[in-house]
LUMRO-849225 format. One record per residue (C-alpha): residue number from 0; chain; z, y, x. Coordinates in Angstrom, 3 decimals. Layout:
NUM / A / Z / Y / X
...
//
This chain:
0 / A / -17.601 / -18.816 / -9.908
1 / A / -18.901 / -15.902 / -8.006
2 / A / -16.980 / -13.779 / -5.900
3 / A / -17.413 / -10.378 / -4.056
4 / A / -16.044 / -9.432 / -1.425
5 / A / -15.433 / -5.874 / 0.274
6 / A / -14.730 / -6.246 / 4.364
7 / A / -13.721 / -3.437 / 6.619
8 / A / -15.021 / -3.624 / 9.576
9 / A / -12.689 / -1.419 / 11.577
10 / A / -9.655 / -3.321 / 9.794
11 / A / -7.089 / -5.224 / 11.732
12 / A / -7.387 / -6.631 / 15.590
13 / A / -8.788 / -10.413 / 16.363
14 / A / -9.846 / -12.903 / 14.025
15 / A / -8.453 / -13.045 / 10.559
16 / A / -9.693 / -16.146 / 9.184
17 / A / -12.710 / -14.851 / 7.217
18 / A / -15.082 / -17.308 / 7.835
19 / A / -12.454 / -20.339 / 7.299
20 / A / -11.515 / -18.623 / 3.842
21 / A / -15.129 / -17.985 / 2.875
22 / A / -16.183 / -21.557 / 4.080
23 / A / -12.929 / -23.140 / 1.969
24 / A / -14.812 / -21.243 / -0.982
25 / A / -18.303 / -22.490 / -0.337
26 / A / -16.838 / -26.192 / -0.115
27 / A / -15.534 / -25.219 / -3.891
28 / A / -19.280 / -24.044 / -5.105
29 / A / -17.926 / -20.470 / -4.999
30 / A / -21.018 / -17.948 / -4.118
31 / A / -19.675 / -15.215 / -2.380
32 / A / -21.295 / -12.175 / -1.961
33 / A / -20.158 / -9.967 / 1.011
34 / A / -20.506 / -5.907 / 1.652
35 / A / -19.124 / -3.940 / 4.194
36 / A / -17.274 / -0.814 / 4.589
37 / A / -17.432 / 1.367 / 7.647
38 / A / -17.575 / 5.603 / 8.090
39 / A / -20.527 / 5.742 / 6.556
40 / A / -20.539 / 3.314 / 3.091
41 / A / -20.015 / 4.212 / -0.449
42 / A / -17.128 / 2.205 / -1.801
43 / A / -17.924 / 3.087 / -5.631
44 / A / -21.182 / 1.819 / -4.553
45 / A / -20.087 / -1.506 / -2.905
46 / A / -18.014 / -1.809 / -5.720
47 / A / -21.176 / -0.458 / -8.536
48 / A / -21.186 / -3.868 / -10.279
49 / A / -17.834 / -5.771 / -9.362
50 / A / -17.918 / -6.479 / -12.919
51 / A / -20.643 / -8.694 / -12.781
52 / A / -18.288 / -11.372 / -10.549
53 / A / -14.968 / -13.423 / -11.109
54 / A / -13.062 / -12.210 / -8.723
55 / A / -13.026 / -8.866 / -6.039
56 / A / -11.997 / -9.600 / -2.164
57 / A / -10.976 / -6.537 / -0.044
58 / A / -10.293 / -7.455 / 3.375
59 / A / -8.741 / -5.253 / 5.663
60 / A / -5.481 / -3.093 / 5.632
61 / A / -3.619 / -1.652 / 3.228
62 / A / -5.560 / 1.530 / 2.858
63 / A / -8.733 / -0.636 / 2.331
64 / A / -6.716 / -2.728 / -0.592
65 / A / -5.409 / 0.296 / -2.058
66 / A / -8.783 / 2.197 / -2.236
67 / A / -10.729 / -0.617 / -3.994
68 / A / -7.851 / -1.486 / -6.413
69 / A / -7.337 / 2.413 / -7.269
70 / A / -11.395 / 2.177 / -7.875
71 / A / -11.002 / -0.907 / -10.353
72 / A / -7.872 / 0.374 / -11.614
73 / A / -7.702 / -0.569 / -15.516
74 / A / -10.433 / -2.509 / -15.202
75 / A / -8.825 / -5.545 / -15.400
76 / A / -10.838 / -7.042 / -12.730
77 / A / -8.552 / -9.144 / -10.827
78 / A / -8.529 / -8.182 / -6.616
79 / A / -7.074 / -10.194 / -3.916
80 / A / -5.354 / -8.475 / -0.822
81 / A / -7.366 / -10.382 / 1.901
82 / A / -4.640 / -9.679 / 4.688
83 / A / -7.192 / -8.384 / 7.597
84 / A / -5.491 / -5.451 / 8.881
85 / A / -2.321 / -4.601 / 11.054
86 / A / 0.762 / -4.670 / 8.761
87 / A / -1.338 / -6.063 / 5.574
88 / A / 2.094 / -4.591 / 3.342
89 / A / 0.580 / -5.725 / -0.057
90 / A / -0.286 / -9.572 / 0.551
91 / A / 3.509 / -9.132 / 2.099
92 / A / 5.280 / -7.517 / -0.673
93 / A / 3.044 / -9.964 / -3.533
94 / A / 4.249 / -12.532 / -1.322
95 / A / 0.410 / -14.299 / -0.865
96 / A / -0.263 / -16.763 / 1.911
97 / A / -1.847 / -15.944 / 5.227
98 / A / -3.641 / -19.019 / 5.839
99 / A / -6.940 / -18.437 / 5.070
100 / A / -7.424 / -22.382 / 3.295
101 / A / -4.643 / -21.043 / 1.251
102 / A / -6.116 / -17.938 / 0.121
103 / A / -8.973 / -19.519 / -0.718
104 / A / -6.987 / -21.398 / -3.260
105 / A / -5.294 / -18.781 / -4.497
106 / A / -8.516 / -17.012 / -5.316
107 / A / -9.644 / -19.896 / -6.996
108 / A / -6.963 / -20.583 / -8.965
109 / A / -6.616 / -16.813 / -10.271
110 / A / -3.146 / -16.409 / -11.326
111 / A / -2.560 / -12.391 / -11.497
112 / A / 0.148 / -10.041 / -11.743
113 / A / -0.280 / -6.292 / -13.127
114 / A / 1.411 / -3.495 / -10.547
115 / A / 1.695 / 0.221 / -11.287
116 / A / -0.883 / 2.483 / -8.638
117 / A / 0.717 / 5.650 / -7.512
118 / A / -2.145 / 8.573 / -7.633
119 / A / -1.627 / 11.121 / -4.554
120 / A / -3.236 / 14.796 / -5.807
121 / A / -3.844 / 17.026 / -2.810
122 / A / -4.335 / 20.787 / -3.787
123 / A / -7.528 / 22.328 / -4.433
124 / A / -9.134 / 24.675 / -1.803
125 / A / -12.216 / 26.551 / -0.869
126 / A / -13.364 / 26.381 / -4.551
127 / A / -13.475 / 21.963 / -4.856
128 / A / -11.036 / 20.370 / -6.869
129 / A / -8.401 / 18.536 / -5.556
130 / A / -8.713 / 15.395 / -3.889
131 / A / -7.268 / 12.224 / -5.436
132 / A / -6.235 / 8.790 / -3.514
133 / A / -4.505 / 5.840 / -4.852
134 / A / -1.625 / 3.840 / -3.284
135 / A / -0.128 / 0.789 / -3.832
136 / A / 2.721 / 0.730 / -1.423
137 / A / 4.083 / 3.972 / -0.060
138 / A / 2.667 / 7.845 / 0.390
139 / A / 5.086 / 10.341 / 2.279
140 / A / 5.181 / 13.599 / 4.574
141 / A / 7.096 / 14.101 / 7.362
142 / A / 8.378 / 11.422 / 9.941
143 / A / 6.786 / 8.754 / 8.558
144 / A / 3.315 / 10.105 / 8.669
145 / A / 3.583 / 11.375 / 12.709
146 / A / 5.069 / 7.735 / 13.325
147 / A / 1.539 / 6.531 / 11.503
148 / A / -0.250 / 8.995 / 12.976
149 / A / 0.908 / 8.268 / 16.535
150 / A / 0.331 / 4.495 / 16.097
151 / A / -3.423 / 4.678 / 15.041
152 / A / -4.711 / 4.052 / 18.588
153 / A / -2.124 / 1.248 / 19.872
154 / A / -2.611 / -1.093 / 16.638
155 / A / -5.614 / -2.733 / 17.946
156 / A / -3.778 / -4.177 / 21.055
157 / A / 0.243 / -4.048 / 19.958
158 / A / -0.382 / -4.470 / 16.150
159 / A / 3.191 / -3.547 / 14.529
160 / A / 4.419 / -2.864 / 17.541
161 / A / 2.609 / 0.165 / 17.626
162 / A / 4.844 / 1.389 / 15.351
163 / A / 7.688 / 1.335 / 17.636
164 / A / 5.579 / 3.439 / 20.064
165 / A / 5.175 / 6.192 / 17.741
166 / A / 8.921 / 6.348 / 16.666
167 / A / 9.439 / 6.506 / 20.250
168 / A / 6.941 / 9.425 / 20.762
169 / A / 8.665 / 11.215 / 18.001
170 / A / 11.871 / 11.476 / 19.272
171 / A / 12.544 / 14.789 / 17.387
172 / A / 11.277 / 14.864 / 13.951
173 / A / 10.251 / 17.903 / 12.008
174 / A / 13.697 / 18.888 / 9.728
175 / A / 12.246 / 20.168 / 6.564
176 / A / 13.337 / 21.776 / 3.598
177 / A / 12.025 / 20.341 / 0.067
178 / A / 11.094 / 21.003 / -2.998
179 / A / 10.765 / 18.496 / -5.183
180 / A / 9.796 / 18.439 / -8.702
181 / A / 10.675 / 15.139 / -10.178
182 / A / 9.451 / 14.757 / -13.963
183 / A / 9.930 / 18.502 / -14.114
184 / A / 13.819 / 18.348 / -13.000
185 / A / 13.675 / 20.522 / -9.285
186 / A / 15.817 / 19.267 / -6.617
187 / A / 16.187 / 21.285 / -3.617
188 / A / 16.968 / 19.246 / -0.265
189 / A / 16.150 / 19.142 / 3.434
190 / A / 15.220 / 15.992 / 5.895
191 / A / 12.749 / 14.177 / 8.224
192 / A / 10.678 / 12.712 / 5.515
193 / A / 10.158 / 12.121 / 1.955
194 / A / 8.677 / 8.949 / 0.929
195 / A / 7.202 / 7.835 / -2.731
196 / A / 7.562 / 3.742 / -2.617
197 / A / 5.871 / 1.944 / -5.306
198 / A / 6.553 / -1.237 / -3.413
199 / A / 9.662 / -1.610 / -1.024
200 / A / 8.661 / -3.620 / 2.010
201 / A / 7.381 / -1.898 / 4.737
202 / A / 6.349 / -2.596 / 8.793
203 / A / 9.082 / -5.751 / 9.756
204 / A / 9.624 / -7.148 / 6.433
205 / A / 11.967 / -4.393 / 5.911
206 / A / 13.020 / -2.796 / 2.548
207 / A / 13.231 / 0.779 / 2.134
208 / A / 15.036 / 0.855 / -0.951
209 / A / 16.908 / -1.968 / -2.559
210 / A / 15.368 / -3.341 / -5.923
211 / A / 12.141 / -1.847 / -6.056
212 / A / 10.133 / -2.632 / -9.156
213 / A / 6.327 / -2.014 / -9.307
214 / A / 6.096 / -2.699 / -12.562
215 / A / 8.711 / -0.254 / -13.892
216 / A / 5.975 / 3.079 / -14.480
217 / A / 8.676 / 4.447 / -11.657
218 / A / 7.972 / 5.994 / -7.887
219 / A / 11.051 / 5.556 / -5.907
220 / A / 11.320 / 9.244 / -4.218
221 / A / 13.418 / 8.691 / -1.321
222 / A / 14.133 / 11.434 / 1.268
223 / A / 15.178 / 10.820 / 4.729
224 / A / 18.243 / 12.755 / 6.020
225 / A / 18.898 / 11.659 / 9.690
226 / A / 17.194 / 13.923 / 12.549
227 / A / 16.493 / 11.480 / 14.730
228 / A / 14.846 / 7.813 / 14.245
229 / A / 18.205 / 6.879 / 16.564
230 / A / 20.480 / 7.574 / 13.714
231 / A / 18.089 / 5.789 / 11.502
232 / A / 19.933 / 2.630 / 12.719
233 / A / 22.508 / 2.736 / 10.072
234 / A / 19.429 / 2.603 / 7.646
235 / A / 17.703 / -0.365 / 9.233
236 / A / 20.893 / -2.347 / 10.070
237 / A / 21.449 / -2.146 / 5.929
238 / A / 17.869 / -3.518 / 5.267
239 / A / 18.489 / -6.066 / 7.576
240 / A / 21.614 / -7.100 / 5.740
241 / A / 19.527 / -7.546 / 2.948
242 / A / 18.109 / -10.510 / 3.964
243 / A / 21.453 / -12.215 / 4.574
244 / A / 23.018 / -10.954 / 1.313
245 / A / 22.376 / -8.424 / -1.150
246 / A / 23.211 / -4.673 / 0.267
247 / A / 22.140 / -1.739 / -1.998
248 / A / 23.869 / 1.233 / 0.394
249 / A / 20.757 / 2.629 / 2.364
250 / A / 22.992 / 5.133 / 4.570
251 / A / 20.683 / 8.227 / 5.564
252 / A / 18.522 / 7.872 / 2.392
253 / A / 18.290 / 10.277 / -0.733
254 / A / 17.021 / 8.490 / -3.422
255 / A / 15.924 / 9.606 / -7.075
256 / A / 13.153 / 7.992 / -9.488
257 / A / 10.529 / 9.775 / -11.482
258 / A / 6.852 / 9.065 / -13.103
259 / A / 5.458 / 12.273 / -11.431
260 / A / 5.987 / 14.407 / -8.125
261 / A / 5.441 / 17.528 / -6.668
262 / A / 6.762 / 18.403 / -2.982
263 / A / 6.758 / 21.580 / -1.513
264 / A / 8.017 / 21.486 / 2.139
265 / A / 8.961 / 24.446 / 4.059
266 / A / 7.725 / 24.095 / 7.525
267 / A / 4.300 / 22.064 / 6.001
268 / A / 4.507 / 18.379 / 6.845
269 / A / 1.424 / 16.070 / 7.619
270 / A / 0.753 / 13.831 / 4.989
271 / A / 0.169 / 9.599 / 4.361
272 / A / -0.435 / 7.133 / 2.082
273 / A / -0.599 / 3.334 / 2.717
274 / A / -0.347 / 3.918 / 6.526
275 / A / -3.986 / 6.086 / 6.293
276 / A / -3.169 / 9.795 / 7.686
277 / A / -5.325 / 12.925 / 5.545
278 / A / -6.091 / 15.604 / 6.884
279 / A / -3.930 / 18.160 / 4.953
280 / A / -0.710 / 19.211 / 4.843
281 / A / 1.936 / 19.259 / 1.846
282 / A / 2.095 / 20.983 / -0.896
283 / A / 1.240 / 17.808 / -2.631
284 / A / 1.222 / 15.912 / -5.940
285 / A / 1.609 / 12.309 / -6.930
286 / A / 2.046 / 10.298 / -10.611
287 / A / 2.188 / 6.658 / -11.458
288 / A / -0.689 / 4.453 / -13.199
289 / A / 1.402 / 1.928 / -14.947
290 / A / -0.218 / -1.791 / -14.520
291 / A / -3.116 / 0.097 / -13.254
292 / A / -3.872 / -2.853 / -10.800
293 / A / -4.453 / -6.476 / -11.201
294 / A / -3.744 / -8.234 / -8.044
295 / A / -4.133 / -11.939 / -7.326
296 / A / -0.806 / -13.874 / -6.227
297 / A / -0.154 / -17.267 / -5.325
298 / A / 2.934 / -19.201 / -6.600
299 / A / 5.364 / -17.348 / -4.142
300 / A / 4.833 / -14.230 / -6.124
301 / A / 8.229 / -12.820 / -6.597
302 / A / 6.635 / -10.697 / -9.447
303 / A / 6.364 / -12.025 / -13.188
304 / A / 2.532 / -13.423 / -13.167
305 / A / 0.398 / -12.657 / -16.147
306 / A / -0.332 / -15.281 / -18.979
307 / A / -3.164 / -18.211 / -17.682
308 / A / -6.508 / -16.681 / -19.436
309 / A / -9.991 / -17.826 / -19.307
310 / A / -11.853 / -15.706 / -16.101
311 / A / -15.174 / -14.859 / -16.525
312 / A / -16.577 / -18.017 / -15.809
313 / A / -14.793 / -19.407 / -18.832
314 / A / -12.668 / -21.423 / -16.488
315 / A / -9.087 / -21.598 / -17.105
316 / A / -7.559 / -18.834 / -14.372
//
């Protein structure tokens, strides 16, 4: 079996296991062929013949998973989530290992699930089309992206609890007023945030919404009402409950489904996706890619796997 395997180098903070997981996969007679992503590669052209190999590896956060699953989307190629980054919210919400012995098993083995992509559509200006980026767990405006924006330079020495900082730092959100344009239905409503969620669990194991399905064709579009992240509490006290017992109420939140978004927010609100900041501002848009993705899991998966097929080795995966 052959695998490749994408690293980011500015991913993450310490050691990550990379050289236990790749040695687990030598010991195996896997041939792994490694690239690596920094400010100045190509990923299309890391990626230029990832269908030439079993398996794809992309090791580093979230927005480095995201970006080389959106790239292979309906490919069928099947990518692993190597957790290297701060929060690592995919290998979380697929449930996957984070010992790196285990991993290598898991890659091995090659049991897959299909998730839908969400595709974030910034507008177009000075004459170029607009700019397109995948996500796989979350993309937002508002609170959310200041908090992300605010915790880019204390992840490499607090990890998630930079993300405290930067709530702290943002002690009085932007209140906006919204537009939103949910499978051409308009809603008109105000708040700190709005959030798409393809996949519920965010920073802390916490769920945003109860019952999230990313395999449904459906963005969750939830809006968040409370001006400050103090009388957020109600919220997170909820999705802490959740783990004792099941607790749909998300106090605070607006929540409505839809295949395809536009929001309009009126004062402009920074914009995220997968805890990466851009540098625009809304208006944006945003649509799902049903089963766009197909993601290696491990047994834990909490989603339904996909039928045991013959990978490209001719092994049974």
């Amino acid at each position: 079996m052959n695998v490749l395997m994408v690293t980011n180098l500015r991913s993450g903070f310490g050691d990550s296991g990379l050289y236990e997981y790749v040695r687990e996969l030598g010991s195996h007679r896997v041939e792994v062929t490694m690239r690596f992503l920094d400010d100045g590669a190509d990923l299309h052209h890391l990626l230029r013949d990832a269908s030439a190999y079993a398996r794809v590896v992309a090791a580093g956060g979230d927005g480095t998973v995201s970006a080389v699953a959106y790239a292979l989307r309906d490919t069928g190629i099947p990518v692993l989530a190597y957790p290297a980054g701060t929060a690592n919210l995919l290998a979380r919400n697929l449930r996957l290992p984070v010992d790196p012995i285990d991993l290598a098993v898991a890659t091995i083995a090659g049991r897959t699930v299909t998730i839908d992509l969400g595709e974030l559509t910034l507008p177009a200006r000075d004459g170029r089309t607009g700019r397109r980026r995948g996500f796989s767990i979350a993309a937002g405006a508002g609170f959310d992206a200041k908090l992300i924006e605010a915790a880019q330079p204390l992840k490499a020495s607090l990890g998630e609890g930079a993300y405290i900082i930067g709530a702290m730092q943002n002690l009085v959100p932007t209140v906006s007023k919204f537009t939103l344009t949910l499978d051409g239905k308009v809603v008109e409503t105000e708040g700190i945030a709005v959030m798409l969620m393809n996949l519920a669990r965010i920073q802390f194991d916490l769920a945003v919404t109860h019952g999230s399905d990313a395999q449904d064709g459906l963005l969750e579009v939830v809006i968040v009402k409370p001006a400050s992240p103090a009388a957020l509490l109600p919220t997170v006290w909820a999705a802490l409950l959740d783990r004792l017992t099941e607790h749909p109420k998300r106090p605070g939140l607006e929540i409505h489904t839809a295949s395809a978004v536009e929001v309009v927010a009126q004062p402009r609100l920074p914009i995220e996706y997968d805890g990466e900041m851009l540098d625009a501002t809304t208006p944006f848009s945003a649509r799902v890619l049903p089963r766009a993705a197909t993601m290696i899991v491990s047994e834990e998966s909490p989603l339904p796997r996909d039928e045991i097929r013959l990978d490209r080795d001719g092994e049974v995966g």
